[in-house]
N, C-alpha and C positions, 0 to 999 in steps of 0.2 A: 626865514627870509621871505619879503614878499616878492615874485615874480610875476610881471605884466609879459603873456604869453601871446605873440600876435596869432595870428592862422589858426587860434587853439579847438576850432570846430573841424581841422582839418584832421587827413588821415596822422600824420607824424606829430602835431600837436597837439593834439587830444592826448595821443600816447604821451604824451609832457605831462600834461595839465593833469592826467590822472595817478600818474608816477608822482609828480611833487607834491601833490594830495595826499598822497599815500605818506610819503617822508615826511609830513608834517609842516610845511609849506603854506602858504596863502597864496592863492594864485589869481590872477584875477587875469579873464581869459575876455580877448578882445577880438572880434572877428566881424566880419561886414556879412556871413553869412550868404557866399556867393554858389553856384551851384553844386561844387563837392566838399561841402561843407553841410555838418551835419548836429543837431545839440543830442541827437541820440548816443551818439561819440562820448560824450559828458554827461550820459544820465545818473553814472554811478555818481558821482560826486556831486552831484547838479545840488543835492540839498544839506549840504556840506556849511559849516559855519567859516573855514578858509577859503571856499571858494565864491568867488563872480563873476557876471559876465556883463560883457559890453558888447551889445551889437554897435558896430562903428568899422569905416571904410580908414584903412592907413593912410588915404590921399587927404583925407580929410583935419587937416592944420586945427581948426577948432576945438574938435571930438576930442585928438588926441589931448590938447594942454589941458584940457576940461577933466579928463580921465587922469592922466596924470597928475593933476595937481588934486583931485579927490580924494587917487588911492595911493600915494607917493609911493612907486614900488623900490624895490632896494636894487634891482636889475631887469631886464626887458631881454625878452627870448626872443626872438625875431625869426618866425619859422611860415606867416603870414605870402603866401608867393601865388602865382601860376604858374603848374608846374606840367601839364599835358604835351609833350615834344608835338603829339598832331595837330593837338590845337594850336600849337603856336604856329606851324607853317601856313595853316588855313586864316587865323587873325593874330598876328603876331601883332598889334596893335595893343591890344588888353595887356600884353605880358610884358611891353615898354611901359606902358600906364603904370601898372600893380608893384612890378620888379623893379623898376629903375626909378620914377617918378613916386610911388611912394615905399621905397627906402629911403629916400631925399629927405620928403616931408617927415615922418618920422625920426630920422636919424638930427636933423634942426630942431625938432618937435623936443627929443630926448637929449640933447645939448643942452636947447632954454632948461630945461626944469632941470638937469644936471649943476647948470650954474647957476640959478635959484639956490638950490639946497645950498651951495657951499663948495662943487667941486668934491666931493666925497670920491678919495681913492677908492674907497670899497666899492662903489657903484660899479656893474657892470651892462654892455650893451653886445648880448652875445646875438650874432646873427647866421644863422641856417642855410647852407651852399647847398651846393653838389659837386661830387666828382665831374659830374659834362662839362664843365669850364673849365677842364684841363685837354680836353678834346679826345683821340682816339688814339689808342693802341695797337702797333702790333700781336708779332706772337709772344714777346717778350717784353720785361720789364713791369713796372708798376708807379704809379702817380705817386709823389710825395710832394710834402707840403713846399716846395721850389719849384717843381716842375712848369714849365711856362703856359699859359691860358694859351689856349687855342680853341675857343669854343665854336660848333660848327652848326649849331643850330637859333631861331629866334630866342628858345626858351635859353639852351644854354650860354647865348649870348646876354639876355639878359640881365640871368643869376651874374655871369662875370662880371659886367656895369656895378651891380646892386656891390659885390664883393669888391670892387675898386673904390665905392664911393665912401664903405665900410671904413676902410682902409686909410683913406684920404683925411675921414672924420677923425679918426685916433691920430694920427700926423701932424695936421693943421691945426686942431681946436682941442687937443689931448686928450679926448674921450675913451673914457677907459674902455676898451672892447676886446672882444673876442670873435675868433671865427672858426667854424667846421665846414668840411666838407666831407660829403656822405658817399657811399656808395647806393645802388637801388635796395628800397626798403621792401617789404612785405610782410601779412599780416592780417588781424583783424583788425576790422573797417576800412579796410582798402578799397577806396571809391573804385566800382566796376566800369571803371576804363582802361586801366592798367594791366597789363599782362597777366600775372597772377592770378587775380578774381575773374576774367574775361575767361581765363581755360576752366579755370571751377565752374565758371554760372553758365558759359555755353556746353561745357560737356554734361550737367546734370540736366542743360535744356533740349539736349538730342543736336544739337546747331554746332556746327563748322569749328573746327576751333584755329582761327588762322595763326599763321605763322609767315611772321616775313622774309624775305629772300627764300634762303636754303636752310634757315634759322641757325646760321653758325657765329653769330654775333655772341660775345660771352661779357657776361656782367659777374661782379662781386655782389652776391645777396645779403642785406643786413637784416636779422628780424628787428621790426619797428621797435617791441621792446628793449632789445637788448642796444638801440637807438638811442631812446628816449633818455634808458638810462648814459650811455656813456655824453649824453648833451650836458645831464647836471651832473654829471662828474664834472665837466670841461669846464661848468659854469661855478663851481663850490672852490676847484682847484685848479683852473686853468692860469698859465699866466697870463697877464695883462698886457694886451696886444700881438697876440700870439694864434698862429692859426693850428688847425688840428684837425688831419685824416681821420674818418673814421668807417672802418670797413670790417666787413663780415667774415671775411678770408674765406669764403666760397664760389668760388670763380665756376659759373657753368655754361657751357650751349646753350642758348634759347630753345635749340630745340630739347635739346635732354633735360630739362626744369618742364618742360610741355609734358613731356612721355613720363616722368616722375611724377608729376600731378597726376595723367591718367591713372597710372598704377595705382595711386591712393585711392583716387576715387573707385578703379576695380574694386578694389579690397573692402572699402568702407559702403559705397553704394554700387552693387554689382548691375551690371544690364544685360539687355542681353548679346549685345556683342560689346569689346573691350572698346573703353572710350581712346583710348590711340588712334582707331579706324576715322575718326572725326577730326582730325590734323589735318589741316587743308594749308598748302601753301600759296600764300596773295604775294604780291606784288609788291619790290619790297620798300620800307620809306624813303624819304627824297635825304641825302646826307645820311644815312645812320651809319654811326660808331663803328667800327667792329669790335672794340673792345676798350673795356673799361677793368683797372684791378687799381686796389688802393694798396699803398703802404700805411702801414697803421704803427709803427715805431713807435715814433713820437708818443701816442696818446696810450699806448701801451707799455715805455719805459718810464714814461715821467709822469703819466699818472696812474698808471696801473692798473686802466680800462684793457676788459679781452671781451671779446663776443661769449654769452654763457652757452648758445645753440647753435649745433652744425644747421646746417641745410637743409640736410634729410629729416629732423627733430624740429626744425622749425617750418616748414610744408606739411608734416602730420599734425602739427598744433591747427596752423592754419588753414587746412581744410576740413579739419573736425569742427572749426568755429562758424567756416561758410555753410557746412552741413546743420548745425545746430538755430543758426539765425536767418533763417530765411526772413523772418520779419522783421530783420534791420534792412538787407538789401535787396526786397523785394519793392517799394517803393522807390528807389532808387533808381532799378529800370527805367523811370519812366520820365526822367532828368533830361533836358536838352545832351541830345548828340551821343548819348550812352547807346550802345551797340551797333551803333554805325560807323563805317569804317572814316577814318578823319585823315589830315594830310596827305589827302594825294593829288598832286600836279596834274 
């Protein structure tokens, strides 16, 4: 199959673009190259006779028929977003731009050349959520794929637009698609703004490692691979118009995913006091969640997708991978707005 991957220099779609390379795929990876985006993400493959890349913006109507109608892919991965909650309270302008405005343009874009070809059932237009668009949780319960949008931020107000207008396109104009929504991923090449890499790169740096509120906010962790893969599962054998959970089944405290990081890093890079001591609580974001948990049923009965790594097996992967590449995320530092604290009122 060829797949036209959007966001593929990003953290979650790089993990695509080097999975479907792997499987024997042609991929041809489209990205505008914005600040957490990265083509070191894509060096394994980069000289790959299935793979390509397009520097090109989704808003951009042109680029896109241009690329399309060059490399006719057989389905389109739409994992292309703004995804930072801080950034989006501070300019939540760019993430109605990217997210809502071109999903538009692309999902038009992937119509015309849809009905070019012929209408081809097989064609697929699978596009890339989040769990935030279903909003926040209690102590109980868990999101499944009916659960009603209640999104409570710009970004995951966004995503939810982007995932209506998904939605509206298979309705209206019959466009074969698909949809997932994730829980929080982590990983290697996780752009160092995100929680994750922030407690790895500030506690190897001796600096603060904040925690917001009382860090009792609990997320579902997915590792990116075990991601990546269940997206081309959804995408080889998902059905046609059909949305699908996809979560990790590891539900923790922000703070105890904190203090399980430190202990790795104890163990891996010792100092001389225990990196714990360096958990600083800030002040905490404007709207956050307190809880996120996915039902994963659906993509786990009917297609046979399970996460392969607990938690604890996938935060030992990924912090032996932050400790081994310092020369992927050492330049990265130096990124607009990387280590500064973002969204505060």
């Amino acid at each position: 199959m060829k797949i036209l991957v959007t966001g593929g220099a990003g953290f979650i779609g790089s993990a695509v673009v080097r999975l479907a390379v792997a499987q024997g795929h042609t991929v041809v990876n489209l990205d505008a190259l914005t600040y957490a985006a990265c083509l070191a993400n894509v060096a394994s493959v980069a000289g790959m006779a299935n793979y390509a890349f397009e520097q090109a913006d989704i808003r951009d109507r042109d680029a896109l028929d241009r690329i399309l109608a060059q490399h006719q892919p057989d389905a389109i991965m739409h994992l292309a977003a703004e995804s930072h909650v801080d950034r989006s309270i501070d300019g939540p302008g760019a993430f109605i731009d990217t997210n809502v405005t071109g999903t538009y343009t692309l999902l038009e874009a992937a119509r015309a050349y849809w009905e070019r070809q012929g209408c081809p059932d097989s064609f697929r237009f699978h596009h890339v959520s989040t769990d935030e668009v279903y909003g926040s949780l209690g102590a109980a319960g868990r999101f499944t794929e009916t659960t009603p949008y209640d999104p409570r931020s710009p970004y995951s107000a966004s995503k939810a637009a982007s995932d209506h207008l998904v939605r509206a396109w298979g309705e209206t104009y019959n466009l074969p698609i698909l949809l997932t929504n994730c829980s929080n991923n982590y990983g290697p090449f996780h752009f160092p703004e995100k929680l994750v890499p922030v407690v790895i790169l500030n506690a190897l740096h001796g600096k603060p490692i904040p925690v917001y509120g009382a860090g009792e906010n609990v997320r579902d962790w997915l590792y990116v691979e075990d991601h990546a893969d269940a997206l081309l599962t959804v995408l080889m054998r998902g059905v046609r118009g059909r949305s699908y959970n996809v979560g990790g089944g590891n539900e923790a405290r922000n703070i105890d995913l904190v203090k399980t990081i430190c202990g790795l890093l104890d163990r891996h890079r010792p100092d001389a006091a225990p990196h714990g001591d360096l958990i600083t609580f800030v002040a905490d974001r404007p709207g956050h969640d307190l809880r996120y948990a996915i039902d994963s049923t659906r993509i786990n009965t009917e297609l046979g997708w399970s996460p392969s790594v607990t938690l604890e097996q996938g935060l030992e992967k990924t912090v032996a991978w932050y400790l081994g590449h310092a020369d992927w995320w050492q330049p990265l530092l130096e990124r607009d707005g990387v280590g500064t604290r973002l969204g505060v009122l």
